[in-house]
C-alpha positions in Angstrom: 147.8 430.0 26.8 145.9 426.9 25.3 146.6 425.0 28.3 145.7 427.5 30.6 142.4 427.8 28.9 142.0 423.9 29.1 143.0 424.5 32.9 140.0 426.4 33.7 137.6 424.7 31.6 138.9 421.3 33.1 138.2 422.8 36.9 135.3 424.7 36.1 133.7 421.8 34.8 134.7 418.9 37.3 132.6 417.6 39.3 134.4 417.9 42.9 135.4 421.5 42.0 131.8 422.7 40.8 129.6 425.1 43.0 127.0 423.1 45.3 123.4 423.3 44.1 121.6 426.0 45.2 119.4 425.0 48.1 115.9 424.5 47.4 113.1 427.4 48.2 110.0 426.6 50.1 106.3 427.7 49.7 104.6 426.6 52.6 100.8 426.2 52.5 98.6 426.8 55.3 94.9 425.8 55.1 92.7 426.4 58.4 90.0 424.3 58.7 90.0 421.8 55.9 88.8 418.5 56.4 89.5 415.6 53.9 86.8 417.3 51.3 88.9 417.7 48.3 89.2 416.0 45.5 92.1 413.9 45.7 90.8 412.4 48.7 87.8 411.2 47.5 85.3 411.8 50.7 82.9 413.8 49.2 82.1 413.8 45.6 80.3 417.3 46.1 83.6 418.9 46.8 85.1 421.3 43.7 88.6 421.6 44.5 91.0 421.6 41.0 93.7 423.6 41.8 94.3 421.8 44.8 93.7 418.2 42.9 96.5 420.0 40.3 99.0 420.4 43.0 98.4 416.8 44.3 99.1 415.2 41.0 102.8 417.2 41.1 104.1 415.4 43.5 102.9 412.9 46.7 99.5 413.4 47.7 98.6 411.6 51.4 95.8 410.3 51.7 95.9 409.3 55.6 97.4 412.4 57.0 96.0 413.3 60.5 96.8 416.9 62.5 98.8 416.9 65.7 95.5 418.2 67.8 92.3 419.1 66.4 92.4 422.7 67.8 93.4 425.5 65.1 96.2 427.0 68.2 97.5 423.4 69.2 98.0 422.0 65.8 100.1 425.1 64.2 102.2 425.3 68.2 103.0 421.7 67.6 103.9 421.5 63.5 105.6 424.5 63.4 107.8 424.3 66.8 108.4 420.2 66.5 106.7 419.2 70.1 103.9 417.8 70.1 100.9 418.9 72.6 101.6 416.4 75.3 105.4 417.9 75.3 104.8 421.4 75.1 101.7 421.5 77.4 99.5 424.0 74.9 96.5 422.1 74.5 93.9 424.6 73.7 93.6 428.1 71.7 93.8 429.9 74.8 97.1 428.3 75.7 99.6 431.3 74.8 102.8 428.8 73.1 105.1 431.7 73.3 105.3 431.4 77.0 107.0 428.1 76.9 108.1 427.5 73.2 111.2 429.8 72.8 112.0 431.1 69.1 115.1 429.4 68.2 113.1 425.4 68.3 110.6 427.1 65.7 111.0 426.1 62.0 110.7 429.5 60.6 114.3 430.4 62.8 115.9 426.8 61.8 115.5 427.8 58.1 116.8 431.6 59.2 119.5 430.0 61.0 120.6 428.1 57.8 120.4 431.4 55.4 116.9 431.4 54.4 115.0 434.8 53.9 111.4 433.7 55.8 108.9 435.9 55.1 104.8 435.1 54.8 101.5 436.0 55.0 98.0 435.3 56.6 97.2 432.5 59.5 100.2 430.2 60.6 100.3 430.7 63.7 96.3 431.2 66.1 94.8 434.7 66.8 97.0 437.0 68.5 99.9 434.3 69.3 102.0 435.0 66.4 105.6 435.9 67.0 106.3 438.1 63.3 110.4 438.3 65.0 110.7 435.1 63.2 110.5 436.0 59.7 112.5 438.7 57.6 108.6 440.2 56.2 105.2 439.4 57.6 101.9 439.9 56.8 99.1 439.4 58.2 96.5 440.6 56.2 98.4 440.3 52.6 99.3 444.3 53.0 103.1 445.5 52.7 105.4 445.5 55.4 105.9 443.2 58.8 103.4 443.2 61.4 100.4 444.6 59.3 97.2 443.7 60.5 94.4 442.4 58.0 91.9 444.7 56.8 88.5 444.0 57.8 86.6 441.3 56.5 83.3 442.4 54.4 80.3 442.3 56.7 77.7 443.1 53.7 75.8 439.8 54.1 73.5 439.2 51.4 70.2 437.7 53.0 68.3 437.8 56.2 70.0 434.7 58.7 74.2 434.5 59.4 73.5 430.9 60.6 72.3 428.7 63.0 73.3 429.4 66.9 77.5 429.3 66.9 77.5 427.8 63.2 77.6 431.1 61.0 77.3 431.0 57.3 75.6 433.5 53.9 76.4 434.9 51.0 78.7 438.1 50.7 77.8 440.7 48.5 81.5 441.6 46.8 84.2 440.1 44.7 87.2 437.6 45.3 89.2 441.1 46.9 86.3 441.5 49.9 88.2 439.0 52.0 91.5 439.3 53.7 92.6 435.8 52.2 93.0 437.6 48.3 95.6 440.6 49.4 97.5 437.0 51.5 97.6 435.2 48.4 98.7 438.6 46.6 101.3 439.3 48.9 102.7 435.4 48.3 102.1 436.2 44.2 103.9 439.4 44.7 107.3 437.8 46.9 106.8 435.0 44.1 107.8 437.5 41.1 110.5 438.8 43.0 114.4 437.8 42.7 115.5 437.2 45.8 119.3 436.7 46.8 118.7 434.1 49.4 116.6 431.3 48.9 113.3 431.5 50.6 111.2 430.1 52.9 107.2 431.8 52.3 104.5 430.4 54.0 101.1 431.5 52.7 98.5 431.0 55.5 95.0 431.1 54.1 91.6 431.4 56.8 89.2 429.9 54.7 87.2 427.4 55.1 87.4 428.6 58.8 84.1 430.2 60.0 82.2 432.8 59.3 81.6 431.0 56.1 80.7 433.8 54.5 82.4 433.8 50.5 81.1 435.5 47.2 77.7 434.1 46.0 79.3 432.8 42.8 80.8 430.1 45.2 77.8 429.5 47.0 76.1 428.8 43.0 78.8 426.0 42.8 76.3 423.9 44.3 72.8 424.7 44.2 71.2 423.7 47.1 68.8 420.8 45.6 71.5 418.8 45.4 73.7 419.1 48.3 74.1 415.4 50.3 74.5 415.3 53.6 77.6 413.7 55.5 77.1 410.0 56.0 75.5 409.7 60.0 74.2 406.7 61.8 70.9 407.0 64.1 72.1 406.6 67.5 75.5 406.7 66.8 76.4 407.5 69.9 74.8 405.0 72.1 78.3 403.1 71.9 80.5 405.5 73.0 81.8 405.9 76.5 80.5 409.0 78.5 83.8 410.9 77.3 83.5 410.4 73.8 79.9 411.8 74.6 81.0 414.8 76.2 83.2 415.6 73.4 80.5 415.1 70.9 77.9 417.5 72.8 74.8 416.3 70.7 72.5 418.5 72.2 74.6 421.7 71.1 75.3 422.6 67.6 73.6 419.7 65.8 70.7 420.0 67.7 70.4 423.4 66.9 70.9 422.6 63.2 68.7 419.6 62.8 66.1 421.8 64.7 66.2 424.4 61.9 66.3 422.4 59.0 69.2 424.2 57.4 71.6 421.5 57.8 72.0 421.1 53.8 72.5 425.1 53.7 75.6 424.6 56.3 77.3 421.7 54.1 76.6 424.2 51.0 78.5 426.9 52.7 81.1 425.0 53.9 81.9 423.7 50.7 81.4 427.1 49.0 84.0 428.2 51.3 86.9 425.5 50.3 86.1 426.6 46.9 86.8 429.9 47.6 90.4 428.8 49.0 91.1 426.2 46.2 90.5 429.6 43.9 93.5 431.5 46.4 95.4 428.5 46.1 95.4 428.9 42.1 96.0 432.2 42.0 99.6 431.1 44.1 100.4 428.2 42.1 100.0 430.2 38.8 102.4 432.6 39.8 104.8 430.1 40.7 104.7 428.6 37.3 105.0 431.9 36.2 108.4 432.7 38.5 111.4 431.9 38.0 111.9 429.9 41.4 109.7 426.8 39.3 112.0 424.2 39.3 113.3 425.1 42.8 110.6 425.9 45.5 109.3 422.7 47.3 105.9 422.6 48.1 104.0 422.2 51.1 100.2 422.2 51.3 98.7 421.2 54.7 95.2 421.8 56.9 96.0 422.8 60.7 92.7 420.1 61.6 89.7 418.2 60.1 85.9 419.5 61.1 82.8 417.6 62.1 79.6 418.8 59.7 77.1 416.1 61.8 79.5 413.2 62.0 79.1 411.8 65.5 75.9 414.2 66.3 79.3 416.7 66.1 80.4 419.7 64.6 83.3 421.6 64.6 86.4 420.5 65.0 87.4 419.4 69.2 87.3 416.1 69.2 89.9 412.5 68.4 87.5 410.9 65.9 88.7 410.9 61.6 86.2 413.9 60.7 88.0 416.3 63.3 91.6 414.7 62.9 92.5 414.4 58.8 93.6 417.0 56.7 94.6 417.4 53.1 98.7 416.9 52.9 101.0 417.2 49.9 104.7 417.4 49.2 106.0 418.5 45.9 109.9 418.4 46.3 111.8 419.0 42.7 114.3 415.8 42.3 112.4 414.0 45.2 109.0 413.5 44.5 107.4 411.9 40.9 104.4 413.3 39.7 101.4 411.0 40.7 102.3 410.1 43.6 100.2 409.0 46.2 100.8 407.6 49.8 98.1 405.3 52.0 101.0 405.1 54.9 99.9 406.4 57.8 101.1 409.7 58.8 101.0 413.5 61.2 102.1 416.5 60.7 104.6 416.7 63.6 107.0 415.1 60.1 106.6 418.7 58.4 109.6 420.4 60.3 112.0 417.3 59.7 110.4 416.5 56.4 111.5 420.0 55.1 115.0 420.5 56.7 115.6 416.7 55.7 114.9 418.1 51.4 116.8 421.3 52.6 119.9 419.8 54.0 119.2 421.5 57.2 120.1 419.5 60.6 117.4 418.6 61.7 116.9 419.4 65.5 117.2 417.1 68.3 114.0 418.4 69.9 112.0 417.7 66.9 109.5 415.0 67.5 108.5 413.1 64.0 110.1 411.5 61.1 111.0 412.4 58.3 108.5 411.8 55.3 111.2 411.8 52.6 111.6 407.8 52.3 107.9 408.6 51.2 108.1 411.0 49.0 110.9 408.3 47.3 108.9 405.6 47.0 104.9 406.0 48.6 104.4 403.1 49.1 107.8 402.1 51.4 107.8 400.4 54.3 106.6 403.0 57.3 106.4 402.0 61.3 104.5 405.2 62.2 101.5 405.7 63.1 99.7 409.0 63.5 99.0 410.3 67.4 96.5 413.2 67.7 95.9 415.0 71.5 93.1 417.0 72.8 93.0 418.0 75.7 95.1 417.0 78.7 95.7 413.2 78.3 93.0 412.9 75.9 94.8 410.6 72.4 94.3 408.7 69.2 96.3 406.4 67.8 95.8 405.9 63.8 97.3 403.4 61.9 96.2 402.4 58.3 93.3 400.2 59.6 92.3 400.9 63.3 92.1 403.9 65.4 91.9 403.7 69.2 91.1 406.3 71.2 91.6 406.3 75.1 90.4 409.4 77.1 92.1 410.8 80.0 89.7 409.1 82.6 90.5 405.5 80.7 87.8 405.4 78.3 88.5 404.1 75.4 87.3 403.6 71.8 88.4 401.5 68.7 87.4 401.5 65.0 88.2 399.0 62.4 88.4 400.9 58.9 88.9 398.1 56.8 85.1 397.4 58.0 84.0 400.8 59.2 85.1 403.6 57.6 82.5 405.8 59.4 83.7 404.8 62.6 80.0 403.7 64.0 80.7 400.9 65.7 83.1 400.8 69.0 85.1 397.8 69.6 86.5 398.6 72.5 85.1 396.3 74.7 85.3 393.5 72.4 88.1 390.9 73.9 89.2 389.6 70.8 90.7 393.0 70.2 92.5 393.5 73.9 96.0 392.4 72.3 95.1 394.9 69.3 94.7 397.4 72.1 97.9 397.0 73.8 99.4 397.3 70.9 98.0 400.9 69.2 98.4 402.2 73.7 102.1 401.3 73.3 102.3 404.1 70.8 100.4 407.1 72.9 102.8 409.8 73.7 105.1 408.9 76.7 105.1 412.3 77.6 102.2 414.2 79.2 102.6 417.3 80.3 99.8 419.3 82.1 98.5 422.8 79.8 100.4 425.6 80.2 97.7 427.0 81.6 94.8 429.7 80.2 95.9 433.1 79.1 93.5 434.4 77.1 89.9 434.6 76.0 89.7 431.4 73.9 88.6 431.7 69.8 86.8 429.0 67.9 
């Protein structure tokens, strides 16, 4: 009897004989329209954005990490199905992705396929063009149940104005619970305190900072108005760019509007009272993780779909290839991979999501997938990386980013080129320098290969 008793404990206890780990969850965070103005990042002091700067110092903060297209329908297309915009042809919000991206390339079904229960709430994918077959439980408005649609947003504005032209912003009257984005985080708090016998994959999509900007006054108090700075600008910035860099700026629309009413300073306030908003959702989330019991388990994903332009390039919005419209917040906090502090300069797009999380999941990653991995990243920051980060708009339209240029070259051959290590603000166009020709050559040999006219429009589009 002894040494059947030793027997078991010997097998139960050796290593070769010993039940795998169990495979990691995932909490995948979906921010739409946040431009690099948090914290970590340092871009704008102004910015109050703590329980995002918390979830940074967890794990690797990037701090050049640039979206797949600056269009909200684009971007999530391309992250979330692995092909970029010049592959898949869906270049614009009114580009219906379903049509041409099938579910089985989508990472919600890869993680399916590998055993995952998938459920979420809120915005991944744009508008109406969300396919809810891909997850187990969806939400879109943070009520029970797949397929829900989101209450309505509070209209109760308090004030007399909504904005300036297209560029809508006030005050609600009502608490945290008037907007859709507190029942989305609620429904991710409430799958967080559950016990699930799968591991999960939840992806929490949150709206805000996306327009209306319209959040409780208590956010709007963050920063009184007095002392709101305006985004760095440049008179005449645009007297160097060619005539499609112009086009894409549209000076005489929304920033001539705004500089005309004198309410610029209100708009900045706004749209940082509205990232404060969201850094309060993302709390909420993380708090109930620490609270779970899925802790020690769950990577981490935080990401913005796109940048946005608040009078950077006599610009707003997002819709164009320059660093305002292009960089988003990203973080990876992968238990066992990732140390706590860690921050990466490499150069880097979100088309390395899908593989990134499938590489930590040890899922097979797919051969349609376009991106690396970011894991030897998340290892060691600062590691060696050959990447650099590509960004479409439009048909044919690119920018190339490395850690110190970015060159631009329009579909018509107009091209620009910005030198960070001397211009961080991107005001002065070297395209047409020759000293930089071989520099040139060199970022164009890394546009997409692949170009693929747009699917085509088959909708009304959405900002």
């Amino acid at each position: 009897m002894i040494n059947r008793v030793a027997l078991v404990l010997t097998l139960l206890t050796c290593p070769a004989l010993a039940a795998p780990p169990a495979k990691p969850n995932v909490l995948f965070i979906a921010v739409d329209d946040l431009r690099d103005w948090v914290g970590y990042l340092k871009q704008n002091p102004q910015t109050k954005t703590p329980n995002i700067d918390r979830l940074a110092a967890r794990g690797v903060a990037f701090t050049r990490s640039y979206c797949a297209a600056p269009v909200c329908n684009p971007s999530r297309a391309a992250l979330m199905s692995g092909l970029r915009p010049s592959t898949s042809g869906v270049y614009d919000n009114n580009n219906d992705w379903r049509t041409v991206i099938p579910p089985e390339r989508m990472l919600t079904t890869t993680f399916r396929n590998a055993g995952y229960y998938v459920a979420g709430a809120g915005k991944i994918y744009h508008g109406s063009y969300d396919r809810t077959s891909e997850y187990d439980d969806y939400s879109h408005g943070g009520g029970a149940g797949k397929g829900k649609k989101a209450a309505p947003e509070a209209k109760k504005i308090v004030g007399d104005s909504e904005g300036v032209g297209g560029i809508r912003f006030a005050p609600l009257a009502g608490g945290d619970d008037a907007l859709p984005d507190y029942r989305i985080a609620s429904y991710v708090i409430d799958q967080l305190g559950k016990t699930h016998d799968k591991p999960f994959f939840l992806a929490c999509g949150l709206h805000k900072p996306h327009m209306p900007w319209n959040v409780p006054q208590k956010y709007f108090d963050l920063f009184p108005l007095e002392s709101i700075q305006l985004p760095p600008t440049l008179k005449d910035d645009l007297a160097d760019l060619p005539p499609a860099g112009v086009r894409f700026a549209k000076p005489q629309g929304d920033h001539a509007k705004m500089v005309e009413s004198g309410r610029w300073k209100e708009a900045v306030r706004a749209y940082l009272a509205s990232i404060a908003y969201t850094d309060m959702n993302v709390g909420r989330v993380l708090d109930a993780l620490d609270k779970s019991p899925h802790k020690d388990n769950t990577i981490v994903v935080f990401w913005g779909d796109h940048g946005w332009h608040l009078g950077e390039k006599e610009h707003w919005r997002k819709f164009a290839l320059w660093e305002e419209s292009t960089r988003s917040p990203l973080i990876v906090v992968a238990p066992g991979v990732t140390k706590a502090g860690g921050v990466s300069g490499r150069t880097v797009d979100f088309m390395s999501i899908y593989p990134t999380l499938c590489d930590l999941a040890g899922i097979a990653i797919p051969k349609h997938v376009e991106g690396p991995s970011l894991k030897p990243l998340l290892q060691d920051p600062a590691a060696e990386w050959a990447h650099a980060a590509v960004t479409t708009h439009t048909f044919n339209n690119h920018a190339v980013r490395t850690e110190q240029f970015r060159y631009i070259r329009y579909a018509n051959g107009d091209e620009e080129l910005y030198d960070h290590a001397a211009d961080p603000n991107e005001w002065k166009n070297l395209a047409g320098d020759l000293k930089y020709v071989d520099m040139k050559a060199k970022l164009a040999a890394q546009l997409p290969k692949v170009n693929r006219k747009g699917i085509g429009n088959t909708a009304k589009a959405e900002d």
